[in-house]
N, C-alpha and C positions, 0 to 999 in steps of 0.2 A: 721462200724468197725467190721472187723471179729475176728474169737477167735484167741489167742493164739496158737501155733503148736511147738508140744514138738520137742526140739533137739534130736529127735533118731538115726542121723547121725552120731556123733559126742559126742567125750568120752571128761571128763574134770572137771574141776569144774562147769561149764556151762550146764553139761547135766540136764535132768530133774528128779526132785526126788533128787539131791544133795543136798539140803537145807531146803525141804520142802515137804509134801507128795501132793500127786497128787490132783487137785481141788482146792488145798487154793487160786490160784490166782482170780481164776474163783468166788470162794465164799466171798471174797473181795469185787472183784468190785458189788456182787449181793449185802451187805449195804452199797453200798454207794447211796449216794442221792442229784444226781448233777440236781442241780433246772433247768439248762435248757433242760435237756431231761426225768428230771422223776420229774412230779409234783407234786407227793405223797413221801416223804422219803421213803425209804425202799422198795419202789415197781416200780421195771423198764419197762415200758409200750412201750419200743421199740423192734418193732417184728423183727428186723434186730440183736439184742444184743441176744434177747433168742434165736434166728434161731443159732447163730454162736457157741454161748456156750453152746447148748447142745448136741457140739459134741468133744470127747477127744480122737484124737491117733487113726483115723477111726474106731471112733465105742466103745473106748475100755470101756467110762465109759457112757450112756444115762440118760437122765435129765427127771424126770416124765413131762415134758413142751413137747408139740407137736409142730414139727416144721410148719413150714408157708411153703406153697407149694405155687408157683408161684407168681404171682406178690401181693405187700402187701403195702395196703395203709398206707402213715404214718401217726401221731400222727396229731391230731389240733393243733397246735399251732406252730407246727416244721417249723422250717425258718432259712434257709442257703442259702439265694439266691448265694451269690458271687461263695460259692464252687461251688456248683450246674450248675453254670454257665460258670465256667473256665475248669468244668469236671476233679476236684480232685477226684472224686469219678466214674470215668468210662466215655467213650464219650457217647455221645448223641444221638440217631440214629433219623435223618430228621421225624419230624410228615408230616404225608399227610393230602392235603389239606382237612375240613371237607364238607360235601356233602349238600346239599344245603338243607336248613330247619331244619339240625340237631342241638341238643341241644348244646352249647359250652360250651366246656370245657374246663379246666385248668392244664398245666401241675404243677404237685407236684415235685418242685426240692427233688433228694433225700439227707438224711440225713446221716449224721456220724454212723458211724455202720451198714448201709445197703448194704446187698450185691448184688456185680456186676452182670448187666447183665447174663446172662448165652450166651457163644459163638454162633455166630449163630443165635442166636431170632432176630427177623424181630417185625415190629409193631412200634409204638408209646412207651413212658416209660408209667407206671401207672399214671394216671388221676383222677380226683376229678372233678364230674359237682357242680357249684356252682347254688346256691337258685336263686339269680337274674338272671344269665345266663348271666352273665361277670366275663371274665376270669382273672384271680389274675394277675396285673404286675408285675414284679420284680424291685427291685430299677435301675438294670443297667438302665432298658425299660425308666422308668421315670426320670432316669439320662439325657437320650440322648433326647427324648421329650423337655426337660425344654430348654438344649443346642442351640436345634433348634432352638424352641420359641424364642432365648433369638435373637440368629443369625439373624432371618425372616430380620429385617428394610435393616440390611447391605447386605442382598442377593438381597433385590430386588429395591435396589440401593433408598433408600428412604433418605430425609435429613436428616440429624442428627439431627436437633433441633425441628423439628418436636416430639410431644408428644406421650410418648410411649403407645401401646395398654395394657390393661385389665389385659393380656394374659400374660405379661410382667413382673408385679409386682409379683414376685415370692419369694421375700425375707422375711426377717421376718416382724413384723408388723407395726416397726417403718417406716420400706421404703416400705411398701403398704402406709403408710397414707401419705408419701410424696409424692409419684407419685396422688394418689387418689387430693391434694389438687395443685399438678401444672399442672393437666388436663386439659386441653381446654387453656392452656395460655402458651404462645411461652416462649422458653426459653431468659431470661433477662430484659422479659415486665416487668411493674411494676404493683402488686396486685391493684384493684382497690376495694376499699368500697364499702358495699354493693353486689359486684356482678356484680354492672353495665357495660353494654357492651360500648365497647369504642362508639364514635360519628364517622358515617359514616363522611368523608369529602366531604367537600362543592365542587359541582360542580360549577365552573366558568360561571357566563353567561353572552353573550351578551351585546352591549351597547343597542340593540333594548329592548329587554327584563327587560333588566338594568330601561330603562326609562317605561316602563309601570309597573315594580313593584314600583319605586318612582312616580306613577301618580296615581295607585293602594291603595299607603300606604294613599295619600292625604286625607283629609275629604271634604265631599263636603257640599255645602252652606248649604242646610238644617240642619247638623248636627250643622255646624260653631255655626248658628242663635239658634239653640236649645239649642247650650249648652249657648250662651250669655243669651236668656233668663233665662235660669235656674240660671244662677250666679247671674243674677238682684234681681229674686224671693229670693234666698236665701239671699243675702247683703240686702235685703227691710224685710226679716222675720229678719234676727238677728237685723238691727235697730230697729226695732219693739218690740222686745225683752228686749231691752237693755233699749228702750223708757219706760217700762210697769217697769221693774224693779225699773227705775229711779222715778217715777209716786208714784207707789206705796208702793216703800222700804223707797227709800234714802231722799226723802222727808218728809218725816212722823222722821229722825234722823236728818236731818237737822232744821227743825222749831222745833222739841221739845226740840236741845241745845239750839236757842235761845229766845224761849217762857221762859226757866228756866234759863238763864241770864237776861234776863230784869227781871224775876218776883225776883231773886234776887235783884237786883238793886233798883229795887223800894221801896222792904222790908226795904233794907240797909239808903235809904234815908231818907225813914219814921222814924226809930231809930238814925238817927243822927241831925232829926230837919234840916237839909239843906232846904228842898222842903216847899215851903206854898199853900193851897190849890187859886187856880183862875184859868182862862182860859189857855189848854195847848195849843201848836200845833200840829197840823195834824203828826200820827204817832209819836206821845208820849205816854209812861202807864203811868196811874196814877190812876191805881185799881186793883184789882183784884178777880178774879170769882171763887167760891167754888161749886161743885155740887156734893155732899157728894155719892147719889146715882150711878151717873155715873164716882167717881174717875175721876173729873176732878177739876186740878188746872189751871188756866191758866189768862194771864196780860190783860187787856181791855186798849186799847191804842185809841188815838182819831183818827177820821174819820174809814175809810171804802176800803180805801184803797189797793188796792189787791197787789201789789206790795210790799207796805213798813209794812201792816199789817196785812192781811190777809196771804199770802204764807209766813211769816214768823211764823206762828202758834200763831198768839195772835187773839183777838178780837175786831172785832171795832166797835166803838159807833157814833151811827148815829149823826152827831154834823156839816153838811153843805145842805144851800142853804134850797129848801121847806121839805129835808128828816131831819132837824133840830130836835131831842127830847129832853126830859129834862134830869138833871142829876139825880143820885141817892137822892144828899143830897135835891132835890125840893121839895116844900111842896106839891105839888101838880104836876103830871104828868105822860110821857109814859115813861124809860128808856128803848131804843129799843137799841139791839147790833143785830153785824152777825157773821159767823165763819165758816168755813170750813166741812162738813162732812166728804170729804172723800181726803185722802194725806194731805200736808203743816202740818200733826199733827191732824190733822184732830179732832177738839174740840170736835165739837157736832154729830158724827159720832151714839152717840145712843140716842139723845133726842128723839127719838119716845117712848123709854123704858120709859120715866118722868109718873108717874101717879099723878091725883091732891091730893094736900098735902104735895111732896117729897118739902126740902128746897132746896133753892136756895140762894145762900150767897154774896154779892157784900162788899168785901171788900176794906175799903179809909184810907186814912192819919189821919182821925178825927170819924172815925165809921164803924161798921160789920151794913149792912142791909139786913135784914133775909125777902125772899118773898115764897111764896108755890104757886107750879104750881097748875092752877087751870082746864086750857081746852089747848085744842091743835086743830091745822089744818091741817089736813094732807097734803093738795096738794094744792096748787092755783097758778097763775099765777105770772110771774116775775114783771107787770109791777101794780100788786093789793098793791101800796103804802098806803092804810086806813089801812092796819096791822099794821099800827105803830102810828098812828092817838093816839090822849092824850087818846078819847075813843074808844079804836079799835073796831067795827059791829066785831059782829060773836064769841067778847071773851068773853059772857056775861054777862059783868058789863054794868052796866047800867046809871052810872054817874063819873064826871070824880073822881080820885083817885092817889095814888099812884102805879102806876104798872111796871112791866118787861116781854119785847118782845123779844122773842129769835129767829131768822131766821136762816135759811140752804138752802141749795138746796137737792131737792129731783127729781125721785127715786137716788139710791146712784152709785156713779160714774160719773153722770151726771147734768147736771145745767138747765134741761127743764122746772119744777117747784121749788117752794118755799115750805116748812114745817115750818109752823110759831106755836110756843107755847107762851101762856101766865103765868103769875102768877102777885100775889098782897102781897103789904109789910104786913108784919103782926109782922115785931120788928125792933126795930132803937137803936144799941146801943154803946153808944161811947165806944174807944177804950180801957179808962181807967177801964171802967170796968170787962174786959177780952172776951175773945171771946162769944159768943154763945154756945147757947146750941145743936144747928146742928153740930157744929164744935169739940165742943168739945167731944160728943159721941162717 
Protein backbone atom coordinates (compact mmCIF):
# COMPACT_ATOMS: atom_id res chain seq x y z
CA UNK A 1 0.00 0.00 0.00
CA UNK A 2 1.74 3.23 -0.89
CA UNK A 3 1.05 6.61 0.85
CA UNK A 4 -1.34 9.03 0.19
CA UNK A 5 -0.23 11.99 -2.58
CA UNK A 6 -1.40 15.31 -1.83
CA UNK A 7 -3.77 16.96 -4.57
CA UNK A 8 -1.35 19.78 -5.53
CA UNK A 9 -2.88 19.96 -8.88
CA UNK A 10 -5.96 20.85 -8.31
CA UNK A 11 -7.95 23.87 -6.18
CA UNK A 12 -11.35 22.90 -4.40
CA UNK A 13 -12.67 21.59 -1.39
CA UNK A 14 -10.66 18.65 -2.21
CA UNK A 15 -7.25 20.18 -2.08
CA UNK A 16 -4.91 19.26 0.74
CA UNK A 17 -5.01 21.10 3.98
CA UNK A 18 -8.76 21.93 3.41
CA UNK A 19 -10.08 20.24 6.31
CA UNK A 20 -7.21 19.13 8.21
CA UNK A 21 -3.48 19.88 8.68
CA UNK A 22 -0.92 18.00 7.01
CA UNK A 23 0.06 14.38 8.62
CA UNK A 24 -3.19 13.64 10.42
CA UNK A 25 -4.11 11.17 7.85
CA UNK A 26 -0.85 9.45 8.06
CA UNK A 27 -0.96 9.64 11.87
CA UNK A 28 -4.32 7.88 11.86
CA UNK A 29 -3.65 5.08 10.22
CA UNK A 30 -0.09 4.92 12.58
CA UNK A 31 -2.86 3.84 15.85
CA UNK A 32 -4.46 1.85 14.35
CA UNK A 33 -3.95 -1.83 14.98
CA UNK A 34 -5.28 -4.13 12.22
CA UNK A 35 -4.47 -7.76 13.61
CA UNK A 36 -3.71 -8.99 10.25
CA UNK A 37 -0.82 -7.07 9.59
CA UNK A 38 0.36 -5.48 12.85
CA UNK A 39 0.42 -8.12 15.68
CA UNK A 40 1.22 -5.84 18.36
CA UNK A 41 -1.64 -2.81 18.65
CA UNK A 42 -0.03 0.23 18.03
CA UNK A 43 3.02 -0.87 16.28
CA UNK A 44 3.04 -1.35 12.33
CA UNK A 45 5.94 -3.86 11.50
CA UNK A 46 5.20 -3.55 7.72
CA UNK A 47 8.36 -2.21 6.13
CA UNK A 48 6.25 -1.40 2.90
CA UNK A 49 3.76 1.11 5.18
CA UNK A 50 6.79 2.90 6.83
CA UNK A 51 8.80 3.00 3.49
CA UNK A 52 5.66 4.81 1.77
CA UNK A 53 4.60 7.17 4.70
CA UNK A 54 7.56 8.67 5.42
CA UNK A 55 7.40 10.49 2.62
CA UNK A 56 4.98 13.87 2.04
CA UNK A 57 4.75 16.12 -1.09
CA UNK A 58 8.49 14.97 -2.27
CA UNK A 59 10.22 15.32 0.56
CA UNK A 60 8.21 18.08 2.19
CA UNK A 61 7.54 16.60 5.76
CA UNK A 62 10.52 13.22 6.69
CA UNK A 63 9.66 10.73 9.32
CA UNK A 64 12.57 10.01 12.02
CA UNK A 65 11.94 6.01 10.45
CA UNK A 66 14.62 5.04 7.73
CA UNK A 67 13.52 3.95 4.70
CA UNK A 68 14.11 0.24 3.51
CA UNK A 69 16.37 0.35 0.35
CA UNK A 70 15.98 -2.38 -1.91
CA UNK A 71 14.38 -5.57 -1.70
CA UNK A 72 12.62 -6.16 1.94
CA UNK A 73 11.59 -9.34 3.34
CA UNK A 74 8.07 -9.46 4.75
CA UNK A 75 6.75 -10.09 7.97
CA UNK A 76 6.23 -14.04 9.30
CA UNK A 77 3.24 -14.64 9.16
CA UNK A 78 2.13 -12.46 6.03
CA UNK A 79 -0.07 -14.55 3.56
CA UNK A 80 -1.93 -13.19 0.58
CA UNK A 81 -1.37 -15.93 -1.74
CA UNK A 82 -4.50 -15.27 -4.17
CA UNK A 83 -3.22 -11.43 -4.65
CA UNK A 84 0.08 -12.32 -4.92
CA UNK A 85 -0.94 -14.60 -7.41
CA UNK A 86 -3.28 -12.75 -9.79
CA UNK A 87 -0.56 -9.75 -9.51
CA UNK A 88 -2.90 -7.13 -7.74
CA UNK A 89 0.18 -5.84 -6.59
CA UNK A 90 2.53 -5.70 -9.72
CA UNK A 91 3.47 -8.67 -12.51
CA UNK A 92 5.81 -11.25 -11.72
CA UNK A 93 9.02 -11.39 -13.48
CA UNK A 94 9.77 -15.35 -14.53
CA UNK A 95 12.35 -17.01 -11.60
CA UNK A 96 15.30 -18.86 -13.30
CA UNK A 97 15.67 -22.22 -13.06
CA UNK A 98 17.89 -22.85 -9.67
CA UNK A 99 21.40 -24.40 -10.29
CA UNK A 100 21.81 -27.57 -9.33
CA UNK A 101 22.75 -28.45 -5.63
CA UNK A 102 21.59 -25.02 -4.60
CA UNK A 103 19.62 -24.58 -1.44
CA UNK A 104 15.66 -24.09 -2.37
CA UNK A 105 13.85 -21.42 -1.93
CA UNK A 106 10.63 -19.99 -1.48
CA UNK A 107 9.08 -17.15 -3.20
CA UNK A 108 7.40 -14.76 -0.51
CA UNK A 109 4.12 -13.52 -2.24
CA UNK A 110 4.24 -9.84 -1.66
CA UNK A 111 1.83 -8.04 0.64
CA UNK A 112 -0.65 -5.04 0.83
CA UNK A 113 1.36 -1.99 1.17
CA UNK A 114 4.56 -3.16 -0.52
CA UNK A 115 5.84 -1.29 -3.08
CA UNK A 116 6.26 -2.04 -6.78
CA UNK A 117 8.97 -3.30 -8.36
CA UNK A 118 11.21 -0.60 -9.40
CA UNK A 119 11.13 -0.37 -13.69
CA UNK A 120 13.43 -2.25 -15.13
CA UNK A 121 15.00 -4.72 -12.30
CA UNK A 122 15.68 -8.04 -13.61
CA UNK A 123 16.10 -11.05 -11.05
CA UNK A 124 13.72 -13.18 -9.16
CA UNK A 125 11.13 -11.20 -6.50
CA UNK A 126 12.54 -11.37 -2.70
CA UNK A 127 12.90 -14.96 -1.39
CA UNK A 128 12.81 -16.59 1.97
CA UNK A 129 15.19 -20.00 2.27
CA UNK A 130 13.21 -22.22 4.41
CA UNK A 131 14.84 -24.51 7.52
CA UNK A 132 13.69 -27.81 5.70
CA UNK A 133 14.61 -26.80 2.32
CA UNK A 134 10.94 -27.13 0.98
CA UNK A 135 9.51 -24.51 -0.55
CA UNK A 136 6.06 -22.86 0.84
CA UNK A 137 2.89 -23.94 -1.76
CA UNK A 138 0.48 -21.59 -2.24
CA UNK A 139 -3.14 -22.78 -1.97
CA UNK A 140 -3.77 -22.29 -5.84
CA UNK A 141 -0.51 -25.09 -6.28
CA UNK A 142 -2.48 -27.39 -3.98
CA UNK A 143 -5.78 -26.38 -5.51
CA UNK A 144 -4.66 -27.84 -8.73
CA UNK A 145 -2.70 -30.93 -7.20
CA UNK A 146 -5.68 -32.25 -5.37
CA UNK A 147 -7.90 -31.57 -8.88
CA UNK A 148 -5.36 -33.81 -10.61
CA UNK A 149 -5.39 -36.46 -7.98
CA UNK A 150 -8.92 -36.43 -7.90
CA UNK A 151 -9.00 -36.71 -12.14
CA UNK A 152 -5.87 -39.53 -12.25
CA UNK A 153 -8.72 -42.91 -12.54
CA UNK A 154 -10.74 -41.01 -15.37
CA UNK A 155 -7.50 -39.95 -17.36
CA UNK A 156 -6.18 -43.21 -17.40
CA UNK A 157 -9.25 -44.78 -18.39
CA UNK A 158 -9.67 -46.95 -15.27
CA UNK A 159 -13.14 -48.43 -14.01
CA UNK A 160 -15.28 -46.68 -12.14
CA UNK A 161 -16.04 -49.11 -9.50
CA UNK A 162 -12.79 -50.01 -8.98
CA UNK A 163 -11.64 -48.68 -5.34
CA UNK A 164 -10.38 -45.40 -5.16
CA UNK A 165 -6.45 -44.93 -4.23
CA UNK A 166 -5.13 -43.38 -0.69
CA UNK A 167 -4.32 -40.24 -2.59
CA UNK A 168 -7.87 -39.77 -3.29
CA UNK A 169 -9.69 -39.35 0.12
CA UNK A 170 -9.12 -35.75 0.30
CA UNK A 171 -12.37 -34.75 2.09
CA UNK A 172 -12.93 -34.20 5.39
CA UNK A 173 -12.91 -37.04 7.99
CA UNK A 174 -16.14 -38.39 7.69
CA UNK A 175 -15.41 -39.40 3.87
CA UNK A 176 -11.71 -40.54 4.64
CA UNK A 177 -13.31 -43.03 7.02
CA UNK A 178 -15.73 -44.07 4.24
CA UNK A 179 -13.37 -44.73 1.57
CA UNK A 180 -10.74 -46.14 4.28
CA UNK A 181 -13.55 -48.86 5.29
CA UNK A 182 -14.90 -49.73 1.39
CA UNK A 183 -11.23 -50.36 0.39
CA UNK A 184 -10.47 -53.57 -1.10
CA UNK A 185 -14.16 -54.36 -1.64
CA UNK A 186 -15.96 -53.60 -5.08
CA UNK A 187 -18.58 -51.43 -5.21
CA UNK A 188 -22.21 -53.20 -4.33
CA UNK A 189 -20.52 -56.50 -2.74
CA UNK A 190 -21.72 -57.23 0.40
CA UNK A 191 -19.53 -56.63 3.75
CA UNK A 192 -18.72 -59.83 4.98
CA UNK A 193 -18.05 -60.63 8.93
CA UNK A 194 -15.12 -60.84 10.19
CA UNK A 195 -13.06 -59.80 7.37
CA UNK A 196 -13.25 -63.07 5.67
CA UNK A 197 -12.17 -63.27 2.10
CA UNK A 198 -14.84 -64.55 -0.25
CA UNK A 199 -14.38 -68.62 -1.22
CA UNK A 200 -12.35 -69.20 -4.43
CA UNK A 201 -14.84 -71.18 -6.77
CA UNK A 202 -14.82 -74.78 -7.17
CA UNK A 203 -13.02 -75.96 -10.21
CA UNK A 204 -15.18 -78.53 -12.11
CA UNK A 205 -13.45 -81.91 -12.49
CA UNK A 206 -13.43 -84.66 -14.42
CA UNK A 207 -15.56 -87.80 -14.46
CA UNK A 208 -11.93 -89.75 -14.28
CA UNK A 209 -11.03 -87.74 -11.28
CA UNK A 210 -14.53 -87.53 -10.16
CA UNK A 211 -14.21 -91.29 -9.60
CA UNK A 212 -10.95 -91.62 -7.89
CA UNK A 213 -11.83 -88.72 -5.41
CA UNK A 214 -15.09 -91.05 -4.62
CA UNK A 215 -12.69 -94.22 -4.44
CA UNK A 216 -10.21 -91.81 -2.37
CA UNK A 217 -13.02 -90.69 0.17
CA UNK A 218 -13.85 -94.75 0.60
CA UNK A 219 -12.55 -96.40 3.87
CA UNK A 220 -10.69 -99.40 3.40
CA UNK A 221 -11.09 -102.92 5.10
CA UNK A 222 -8.85 -102.45 7.83
CA UNK A 223 -10.32 -99.30 8.99
CA UNK A 224 -14.13 -100.91 8.31
CA UNK A 225 -12.79 -103.98 10.77
CA UNK A 226 -11.24 -101.45 13.31
CA UNK A 227 -13.76 -99.49 13.77
CA UNK A 228 -16.39 -102.80 14.10
CA UNK A 229 -14.18 -103.82 16.51
CA UNK A 230 -14.03 -100.82 18.62
CA UNK A 231 -17.91 -100.59 18.62
CA UNK A 232 -18.07 -104.36 19.97
CA UNK A 233 -15.40 -103.33 22.87
CA UNK A 234 -17.38 -100.27 23.54
CA UNK A 235 -21.21 -101.98 23.42
CA UNK A 236 -19.43 -105.18 25.72
CA UNK A 237 -17.81 -102.21 28.23
CA UNK A 238 -21.09 -100.26 28.74
CA UNK A 239 -23.05 -103.78 29.20
CA UNK A 240 -20.59 -104.38 31.57
CA UNK A 241 -21.16 -101.40 33.08
CA UNK A 242 -24.72 -101.38 33.20
CA UNK A 243 -24.17 -105.18 34.49
CA UNK A 244 -21.99 -103.93 37.70
CA UNK A 245 -24.42 -101.22 38.46
CA UNK A 246 -27.20 -103.56 38.41
CA UNK A 247 -25.06 -106.24 40.66
CA UNK A 248 -24.26 -103.94 42.93
CA UNK A 249 -26.74 -100.87 43.27
CA UNK A 250 -30.10 -101.96 42.13
CA UNK A 251 -29.97 -105.07 43.82
CA UNK A 252 -28.95 -104.30 47.31
CA UNK A 253 -32.84 -101.70 46.66
CA UNK A 254 -34.55 -104.34 45.33
CA UNK A 255 -34.21 -107.26 48.22
CA UNK A 256 -34.02 -104.59 51.03
CA UNK A 257 -37.94 -103.57 49.79
CA UNK A 258 -38.75 -106.97 49.97
CA UNK A 259 -36.76 -108.35 52.94
CA UNK A 260 -38.73 -105.20 54.84
CA UNK A 261 -42.29 -106.28 53.48
CA UNK A 262 -42.02 -109.79 54.44
CA UNK A 263 -40.42 -108.66 57.83
CA UNK A 264 -43.44 -106.64 58.09
CA UNK A 265 -45.78 -109.32 57.36
CA UNK A 266 -44.73 -111.58 59.64
CA UNK A 267 -44.62 -108.97 62.54
CA UNK A 268 -48.30 -108.12 61.47
CA UNK A 269 -49.21 -111.90 61.69
CA UNK A 270 -47.73 -112.54 64.88
CA UNK A 271 -50.06 -109.45 66.41
CA UNK A 272 -52.93 -110.65 64.84
CA UNK A 273 -52.79 -114.47 66.07
CA UNK A 274 -53.54 -115.69 62.53
CA UNK A 275 -50.11 -117.81 62.20
CA UNK A 276 -49.37 -120.95 64.66
CA UNK A 277 -46.19 -122.13 65.18
CA UNK A 278 -45.34 -125.88 62.89
CA UNK A 279 -43.63 -126.86 59.97
CA UNK A 280 -43.46 -123.96 57.15
CA UNK A 281 -42.69 -124.34 53.39
CA UNK A 282 -39.89 -123.90 51.56
CA UNK A 283 -39.50 -119.96 51.17
CA UNK A 284 -41.66 -118.85 53.84
CA UNK A 285 -40.48 -116.32 57.02
CA UNK A 286 -41.36 -117.31 60.18
CA UNK A 287 -38.55 -115.33 62.20
CA UNK A 288 -36.61 -112.91 62.40
CA UNK A 289 -32.74 -112.04 62.92
CA UNK A 290 -31.54 -109.14 64.99
CA UNK A 291 -27.72 -108.22 65.00
CA UNK A 292 -27.60 -105.22 67.12
CA UNK A 293 -23.77 -104.81 66.22
CA UNK A 294 -24.06 -104.98 62.64
CA UNK A 295 -27.62 -102.97 62.16
CA UNK A 296 -29.00 -105.76 60.90
CA UNK A 297 -32.76 -106.55 60.76
CA UNK A 298 -33.69 -109.07 58.46
CA UNK A 299 -36.76 -112.31 57.96
CA UNK A 300 -35.12 -116.05 58.05
CA UNK A 301 -37.59 -117.80 55.73
CA UNK A 302 -37.23 -121.69 55.31
CA UNK A 303 -34.75 -123.47 53.05
CA UNK A 304 -31.76 -122.08 51.20
CA UNK A 305 -33.03 -121.27 48.29
CA UNK A 306 -31.22 -118.66 46.18
CA UNK A 307 -33.82 -117.74 43.99
CA UNK A 308 -36.95 -117.43 46.16
CA UNK A 309 -34.71 -116.69 49.39
CA UNK A 310 -31.68 -115.65 49.20
CA UNK A 311 -31.54 -112.88 46.07
CA UNK A 312 -34.59 -111.72 47.67
CA UNK A 313 -32.50 -110.44 50.65
CA UNK A 314 -33.88 -112.70 53.46
CA UNK A 315 -32.10 -115.63 55.22
CA UNK A 316 -32.38 -119.19 54.90
CA UNK A 317 -32.49 -121.82 57.23
CA UNK A 318 -31.00 -125.02 56.62
CA UNK A 319 -34.30 -127.35 56.82
CA UNK A 320 -33.69 -130.16 53.57
CA UNK A 321 -32.39 -133.49 52.89
CA UNK A 322 -28.72 -134.38 55.07
CA UNK A 323 -28.12 -130.32 55.32
CA UNK A 324 -31.36 -130.60 57.82
CA UNK A 325 -30.66 -128.46 61.30
CA UNK A 326 -32.58 -127.83 64.23
CA UNK A 327 -34.93 -125.11 64.91
CA UNK A 328 -34.36 -122.27 67.46
CA UNK A 329 -37.31 -123.32 69.80
CA UNK A 330 -35.07 -127.15 70.09
CA UNK A 331 -33.99 -128.14 73.21
CA UNK A 332 -31.21 -129.27 71.94
CA UNK A 333 -29.15 -128.41 68.65
CA UNK A 334 -27.24 -126.58 65.58
CA UNK A 335 -29.79 -123.61 64.17
CA UNK A 336 -27.50 -123.09 61.02
CA UNK A 337 -28.97 -120.23 58.40
CA UNK A 338 -27.08 -118.45 55.17
CA UNK A 339 -27.32 -115.10 53.50
CA UNK A 340 -25.76 -113.08 51.17
CA UNK A 341 -22.45 -110.99 51.73
CA UNK A 342 -22.36 -108.99 49.02
CA UNK A 343 -25.70 -107.50 46.58
CA UNK A 344 -29.42 -109.16 46.88
CA UNK A 345 -29.07 -106.86 50.37
CA UNK A 346 -26.32 -108.25 51.20
CA UNK A 347 -27.15 -109.40 55.11
CA UNK A 348 -23.95 -110.51 56.31
CA UNK A 349 -21.64 -108.36 54.26
CA UNK A 350 -19.81 -107.54 57.81
CA UNK A 351 -20.03 -110.65 60.00
CA UNK A 352 -16.28 -110.84 59.96
CA UNK A 353 -16.72 -107.44 62.25
CA UNK A 354 -18.78 -110.14 65.09
CA UNK A 355 -16.29 -110.40 68.15
CA UNK A 356 -17.13 -113.19 70.73
CA UNK A 357 -19.87 -111.93 73.00
CA UNK A 358 -21.65 -109.47 70.53
CA UNK A 359 -25.57 -110.78 70.75
CA UNK A 360 -27.30 -112.26 68.30
CA UNK A 361 -31.11 -112.31 68.47
CA UNK A 362 -33.49 -114.81 66.53
CA UNK A 363 -36.67 -113.66 66.96
CA UNK A 364 -40.39 -116.18 66.74
CA UNK A 365 -44.01 -115.97 67.20
CA UNK A 366 -43.81 -117.42 70.90
CA UNK A 367 -39.93 -116.07 71.90
CA UNK A 368 -36.62 -113.61 71.52
CA UNK A 369 -33.50 -116.28 71.61
CA UNK A 370 -30.59 -114.30 72.57
CA UNK A 371 -27.05 -116.30 71.39
CA UNK A 372 -23.27 -114.59 71.73
CA UNK A 373 -20.88 -115.11 69.13
CA UNK A 374 -18.24 -117.06 70.40
CA UNK A 375 -15.55 -118.09 67.38
CA UNK A 376 -15.33 -117.62 63.68
CA UNK A 377 -13.78 -119.20 60.46
CA UNK A 378 -12.64 -117.41 58.30
CA UNK A 379 -12.20 -119.32 55.06
CA UNK A 380 -12.95 -123.06 54.27
CA UNK A 381 -14.30 -124.86 51.44
CA UNK A 382 -17.89 -124.86 49.93
CA UNK A 383 -18.32 -128.53 50.02
CA UNK A 384 -16.99 -128.59 54.42
CA UNK A 385 -20.91 -129.39 55.37
CA UNK A 386 -19.57 -130.43 59.30
CA UNK A 387 -19.99 -126.52 59.77
CA UNK A 388 -23.34 -127.12 60.45
CA UNK A 389 -23.12 -130.56 62.13
CA UNK A 390 -25.31 -130.35 65.92
CA UNK A 391 -21.55 -130.24 67.07
CA UNK A 392 -19.57 -128.36 64.59
CA UNK A 393 -15.17 -129.51 64.79
CA UNK A 394 -13.35 -126.25 64.92
CA UNK A 395 -16.36 -124.19 66.97
CA UNK A 396 -14.95 -125.24 70.16
CA UNK A 397 -17.79 -126.62 71.94
CA UNK A 398 -17.26 -129.64 72.83
CA UNK A 399 -20.63 -131.28 73.55
CA UNK A 400 -23.79 -130.93 71.89
CA UNK A 401 -25.89 -127.74 72.86
CA UNK A 402 -27.80 -125.19 71.99
CA UNK A 403 -26.18 -123.27 69.00
CA UNK A 404 -26.24 -120.79 65.78
CA UNK A 405 -24.30 -121.15 62.59
CA UNK A 406 -24.12 -118.20 60.44
CA UNK A 407 -22.44 -118.96 56.69
CA UNK A 408 -21.54 -116.44 53.77
CA UNK A 409 -19.29 -116.69 51.09
CA UNK A 410 -15.95 -115.28 51.20
CA UNK A 411 -13.51 -113.31 49.99
CA UNK A 412 -16.28 -110.54 49.05
CA UNK A 413 -17.69 -110.36 45.61
CA UNK A 414 -17.08 -113.89 45.15
CA UNK A 415 -18.41 -117.34 46.26
CA UNK A 416 -14.89 -119.37 46.09
CA UNK A 417 -15.03 -119.98 49.98
CA UNK A 418 -17.37 -120.16 52.85
CA UNK A 419 -16.83 -117.79 56.35
CA UNK A 420 -18.65 -119.58 58.85
CA UNK A 421 -19.24 -118.01 62.50
CA UNK A 422 -20.51 -119.58 65.47
CA UNK A 423 -22.45 -118.61 68.74
CA UNK A 424 -24.27 -120.34 71.71
CA UNK A 425 -27.91 -119.43 73.50
CA UNK A 426 -27.25 -117.99 76.49
CA UNK A 427 -31.39 -116.45 77.11
CA UNK A 428 -34.86 -117.89 75.85
CA UNK A 429 -37.40 -115.49 76.53
CA UNK A 430 -40.93 -115.54 75.71
CA UNK A 431 -42.53 -112.89 73.93
CA UNK A 432 -44.75 -111.83 76.92
CA UNK A 433 -42.28 -110.67 78.57
CA UNK A 434 -40.86 -108.03 76.41
CA UNK A 435 -37.94 -107.96 74.29
CA UNK A 436 -34.39 -108.47 75.54
CA UNK A 437 -32.05 -106.79 76.95
CA UNK A 438 -29.71 -106.64 73.45
CA UNK A 439 -32.75 -105.34 71.98
CA UNK A 440 -33.67 -103.11 74.01
CA UNK A 441 -30.36 -101.16 74.68
Amino acid sequence: MTSPRPHTGHEGPYAQGAYEPDGTFEAAVEQLADPLNDPLPGQHTSPWFRAGASQQDGGARQTPRTAVQGPVEPPDGWYDPEGYQKGWYGRREPEAAPAAGAVREATVPAGPGSPAPAPGASGPDPVRPLTDGRPVPSDETVALRTADARRAPQRAGTDASEPVPRTTATGGRAERRRAARGRGRRRGEPRRAGGAEPPEPAVPMSRLEARRAARAAKDSPAVVASRVVGEVFITFGVLMLLFVTYQLWWTNIRADQIAGRETNRIQDEWASGERSPGVFEPGQGFAVIHIPKLDVVAPIAEGIDKEKVLDRGMIGHYAEGELKTAMPSAKQGNFAVAGHRNTHGEPFRYVNRLKPGDPIVVETQDAYYTYEMSSILPQTSPSNVAVIDEVPPGSGFTGPGRYITLTTCTPEFTSTYRMIVWGKMVDERPRSEGKPDALVG
